[in-house]
N, C-alpha and C positions, 0 to 999 in steps of 0.2 A: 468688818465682818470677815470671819473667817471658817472655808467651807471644807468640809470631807467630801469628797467626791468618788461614790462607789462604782464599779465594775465589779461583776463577776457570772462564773460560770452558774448553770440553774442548780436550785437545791442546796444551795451557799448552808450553813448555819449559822443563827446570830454568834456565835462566837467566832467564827473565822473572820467574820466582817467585822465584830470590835478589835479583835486581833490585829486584824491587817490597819485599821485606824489608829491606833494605839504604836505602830511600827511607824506608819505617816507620821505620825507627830511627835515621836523620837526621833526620824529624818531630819527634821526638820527645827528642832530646839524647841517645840510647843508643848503648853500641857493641854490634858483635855479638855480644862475650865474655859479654852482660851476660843474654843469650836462655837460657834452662830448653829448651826445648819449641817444635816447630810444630805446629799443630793445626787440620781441616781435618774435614769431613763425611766421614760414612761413605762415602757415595752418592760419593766423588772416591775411592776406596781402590785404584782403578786407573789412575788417572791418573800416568803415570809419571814427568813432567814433576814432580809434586810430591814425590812419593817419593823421585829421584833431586835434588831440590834439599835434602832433608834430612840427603844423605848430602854433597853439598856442603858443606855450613854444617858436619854434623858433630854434629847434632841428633837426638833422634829424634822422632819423625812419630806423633800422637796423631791417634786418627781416631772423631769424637765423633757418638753419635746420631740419627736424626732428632728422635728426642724430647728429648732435654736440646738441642739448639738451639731446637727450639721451646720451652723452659722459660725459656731467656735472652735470646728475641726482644724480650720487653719491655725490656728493660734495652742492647739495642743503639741505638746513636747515628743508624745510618745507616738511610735505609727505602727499598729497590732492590724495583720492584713486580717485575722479572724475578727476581731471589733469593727473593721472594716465593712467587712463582710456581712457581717449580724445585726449591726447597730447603725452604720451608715457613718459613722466618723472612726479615726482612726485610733481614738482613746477613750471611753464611754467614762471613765473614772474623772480625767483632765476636762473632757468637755462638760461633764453635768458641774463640777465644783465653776469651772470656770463661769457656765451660765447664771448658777446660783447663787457668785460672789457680787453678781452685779455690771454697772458698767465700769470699765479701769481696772475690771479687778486680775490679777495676775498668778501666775502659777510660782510654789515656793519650791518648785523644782519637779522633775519627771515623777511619774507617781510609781508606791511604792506596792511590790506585788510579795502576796504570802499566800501561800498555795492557791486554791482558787480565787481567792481575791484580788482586786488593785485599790487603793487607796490615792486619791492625789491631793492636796492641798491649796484652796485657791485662797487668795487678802483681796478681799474688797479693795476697789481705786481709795477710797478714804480714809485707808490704814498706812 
């Protein structure tokens, strides 16, 4: 399984968030047939700009805890004191892919930011 992992500022547009995933997965060698899942904090579940980029892509939209992102803040690359601050881990992008890849599952590198967006990329432990 392979997951997009959204952060962003509020008021995002689904284009800035396919943008910014579309840049992740050129980071990274992937194409977008290759994506399982976008996943994305509770605390954004109204954010329409993300919602509506998952119907975009054609994905569906996993929307992950305050507590299991704070479970995988250790294990995120990136350390944003405003994500910090707002969301309780230091990467909101790295922690939700990371929760929603599973268990084993790992980051294919720091996540990738386009303007208001971050994107991070997590593999499932089975990939």
């Amino acid at each position: 399984m392979i997951v997009a992992g959204i952060g962003s500022r509020r008021g995002v547009s689904a284009a800035e968030v396919v943008a910014a995933v579309e840049a992740a997965l050129e980071a990274h060698g992937l194409e977008r047939n290759a994506l399982s899942l976008l996943a994305t904090a509770r605390m954004k579940k109204d954010e329409a700009g993300i919602i509506a980029a998952g119907g975009t892509i054609g994905l569906p939209l996993v929307l992950v805890d305050d507590d299991v992102l704070a479970e995988m803040s250790s294990r995120t690359i990136t350390r944003s004191g405003a994500s910090l601050a707002v969301a309780g881990t230091p990467s909101v992008s790295e922690a939700a892919a990371l929760a929603a890849a599973g268990e084993g599952a790992r980051l294919a590198g720091p996540r990738t930011a386009v303007g208001r967006v971050t994107c991070a990329i997590a593999i499932g432990g089975g990939e």
